[in-house]
Residue, then its C-alpha position, 0 to 999 in steps of 0.5 A: x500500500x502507499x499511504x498519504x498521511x497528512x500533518x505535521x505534529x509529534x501525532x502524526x510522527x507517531x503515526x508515521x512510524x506506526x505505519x513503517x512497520x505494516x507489512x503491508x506498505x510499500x510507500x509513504x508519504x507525509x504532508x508537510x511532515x517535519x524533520x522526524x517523519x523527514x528521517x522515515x518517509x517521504x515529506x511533501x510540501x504542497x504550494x499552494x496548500x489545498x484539497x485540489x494538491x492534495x486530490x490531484x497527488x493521489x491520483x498521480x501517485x497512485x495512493x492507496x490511503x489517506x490518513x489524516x492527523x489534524x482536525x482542520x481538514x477533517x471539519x474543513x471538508x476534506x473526506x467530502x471532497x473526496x466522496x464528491x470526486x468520481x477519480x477519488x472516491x475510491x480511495x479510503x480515507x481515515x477520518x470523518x466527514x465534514x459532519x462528523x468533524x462537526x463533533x469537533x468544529x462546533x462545541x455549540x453542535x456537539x453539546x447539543x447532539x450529547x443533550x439529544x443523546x442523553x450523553x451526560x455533560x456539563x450545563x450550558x448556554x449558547x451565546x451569539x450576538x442576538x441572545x448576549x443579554x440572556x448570558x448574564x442571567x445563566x451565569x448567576x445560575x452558576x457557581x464560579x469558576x465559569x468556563x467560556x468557550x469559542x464554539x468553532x476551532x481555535x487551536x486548542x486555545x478557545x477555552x478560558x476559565x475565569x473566577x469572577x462574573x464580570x470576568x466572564x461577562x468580559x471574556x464572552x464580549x472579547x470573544x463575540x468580537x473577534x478575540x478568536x475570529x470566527x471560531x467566537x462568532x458564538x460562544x458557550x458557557x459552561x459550567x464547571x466541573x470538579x473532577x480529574x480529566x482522561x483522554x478515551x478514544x475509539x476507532x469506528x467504522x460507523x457501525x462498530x467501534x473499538x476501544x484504545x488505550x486511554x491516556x491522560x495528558x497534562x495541559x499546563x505549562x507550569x509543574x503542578x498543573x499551573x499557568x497557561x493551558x498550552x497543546x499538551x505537556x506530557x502523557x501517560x497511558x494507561x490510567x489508574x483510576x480507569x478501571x474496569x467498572x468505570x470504563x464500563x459507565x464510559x461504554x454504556x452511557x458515552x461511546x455505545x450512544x454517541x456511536x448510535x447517535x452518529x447513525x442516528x443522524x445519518x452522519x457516515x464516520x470512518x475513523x477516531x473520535x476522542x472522548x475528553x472526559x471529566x471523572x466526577x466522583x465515580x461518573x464520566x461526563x464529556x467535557x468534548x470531542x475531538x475528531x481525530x487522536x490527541x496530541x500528545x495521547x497519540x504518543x503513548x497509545x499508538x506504542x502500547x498497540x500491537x498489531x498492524x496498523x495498516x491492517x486496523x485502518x482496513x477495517x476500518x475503511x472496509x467497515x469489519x471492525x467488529x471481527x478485528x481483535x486489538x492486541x495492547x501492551x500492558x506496560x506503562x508509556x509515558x511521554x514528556x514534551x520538550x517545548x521552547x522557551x516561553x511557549x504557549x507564548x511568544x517563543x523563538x525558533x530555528x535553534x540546532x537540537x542537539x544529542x538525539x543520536x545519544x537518545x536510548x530507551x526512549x522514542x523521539x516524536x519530533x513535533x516542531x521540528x524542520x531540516x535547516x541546512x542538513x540539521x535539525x532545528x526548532x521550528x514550533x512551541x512544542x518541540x519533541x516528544x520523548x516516550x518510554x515503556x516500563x513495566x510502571x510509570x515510575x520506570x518509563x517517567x525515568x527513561x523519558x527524563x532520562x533522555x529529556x536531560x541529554x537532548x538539547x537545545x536552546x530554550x528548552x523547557x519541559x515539566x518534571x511532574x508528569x503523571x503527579x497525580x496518579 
């Protein structure tokens, strides 16, 4: 098979070198990729970049599969685009279309289909410029702090938590007018949940689903779960507190209606969804959906599968999940982000990183990274990934702070509490 994966992230270098090992590839190639997929598959750069470039190199390359990686294109309409191409068509594609990426592309939507569905989740209220004066009114039924979010996508930064209602009150109008552009053209509150996060994924063909490793990550930048929320700092999988009684809750009263739901609607979903769930007391309730595999989740769960990946996708695309068996490594990973000095801020980029020759033990995800005159170079906030197996997390933490210390590069920063809490 010849594959196209799409992205650039320390996901999609986990994918890539999932895929690499599938008896079944012959080819594959990354758009646009970063130095860590440079080193193993085939990085293209489409100028300009569009559903048109992307189309038109599968047809003349023959491709096999796209994999998609990111959300954008998935809520953009990439998989219809396909789906409407008579040469196209024909060829799979992992991940949703534009509707199912809607889970994802609007937090309004998705809050709405969970209230149909009987899915449990926080509270909430639709804000837009027509109903601003109602906001305040639902705020007062909320004990603080209040959770305000853009509705469309914002890069992982459209949610705020604030302690105060005139705050919050401040926060909506920033967002209405334009603080996140047109993802904050409508806005939802939330209320708060007090509880401790997990990250649940499942591969779906749109009729049957299977449950992956769950994971958990770590937003802040700041040890202890402090200061700004960035794209994710660290993961471990699996989780502790995940036990078998409460990923039953998760089955039964998340994923099993949420896929009915999708069917219900008549929504075609061939590919992952992501369940950022909220543990309160001993129930899960949905805080969102993503509509591809987190990052930096990926990065633990795709090491710990074992089967070949190319052959889950199959399935996939071919709709016989229900006949796959996943085969899981019970040892502990556990990933640590490298990320550049003053991320999820103002940062700088295109320094050498050094000593990744001298890494053992441990798997290097790059994320930001690019080739710069035959070196690798920082190109992003979140630089690389470092993930380790151990028989627990104390063993694999140690490999990957390990290897942490002896990569380096100017400005570089990580946490030294990834999995604290567990």
């Amino acid at each position: 098979m010849k594959v196209l994966l799409i992205g650039s992230g320390g996901r999609e270098n986990a994918l890539a070198w999932k895929i690499i090992q599938s008896k079944h590839l012959t080819q594959l190639f990354v758009t646009p990729g970063n130095a860590g997929t440079g080193n193993i598959a085939i990085n293209i750069e489409f100028v300009p970049y569009s559903f048109e470039s992307i189309g038109k190199f599968v047809i003349v390359n023959k491709i096999d599969m796209v994999v998609v990686g990111p959300e954008e294109p998935l809520v953009k309409g990439l998989v219809d685009f396909f789906a409407s191409s008579e040469r196209l068509r024909s060829v799979p594609i992992i991940g949703p279309s534009k509707a199912g990426a809607m889970l994802e592309g609007s937090k309004a939507f998705a809050k709405e289909f969970m209230t149909k569905y009987h899915i449990p989740t926080a509270r909430f209220f639709r804000v837009n410029a027509s109903n601003r004066s109602e906001a305040k009114a639902f705020l007062q039924t909320l004990q603080p702090p209040y959770v305000i979010k853009a509705d469309g996508l914002a890069a992982g930064k459209g949610v705020v938590i604030v302690n105060t209602l005139p705050e919050a009150e401040q926060e909506i109008d920033a967002m209405l007018q334009g603080k996140f552009g047109q993802a904050g053209k409508e806005v939802v509150i939330e209320e708060y949940l007090q509880g401790i996060e997990l990250s649940v994924f499942v591969a779906t063909d749109g009729k049957s689903y299977i449950l992956l490793p769950e994971a958990k990550d770590y937003k802040r930048v700041g040890e202890g779960d402090t200061g700004p929320n960035t794209g994710g700092m660290g993961a471990v999988s699996p989780v502790p507190f995940a036990t078998p009684d409460f990923m039953q809750k998760v089955e039964n009263k998340i994923i099993k209606p949420t896929i009915a739901g999708l069917q219900q609607e008549g929504i075609e979903y061939k590919g992952f969804i992501f369940f950022g769930l909220m543990k309160v007391g001993d129930e899960p309730y949905v805080i969102e959906y993503n509509a591809r595999l987190g990052d930096p989740e990926t990065e633990v769960i795709i090491p710990r599968i074992k089967n070949d990946i190319l052959e889950l996708f199959n399935a996939i695309a071919n709709q016989t999940l229900n006949t796959f068996q996943l085969n899981i490594d019970t040892r502990t990973a556990a990933t640590v982000m490298l990320v550049s000095k003053g991320y999820p801020g103002t940062y700088e980029k295109g320094f050498e990183i050094n000593n990744l020759v001298n890494v053992k033990d441990s798997i290097v995800f790059h994320a930001g990274t690019t080739f710069h005159n035959g070196r690798t170079v920082t190109s992003g906030g979140r630089v690389l990934s470092i993930t380790s197996l151990g028989k627990n997390l104390k063993e694999a933490l140690a490999l990957s702070y390990k290897n942490a210390e002896i990569i380096d590069f100017q400005g570089k920063y990580y946490r030294r509490d990834i999995g604290f809490d567990l």
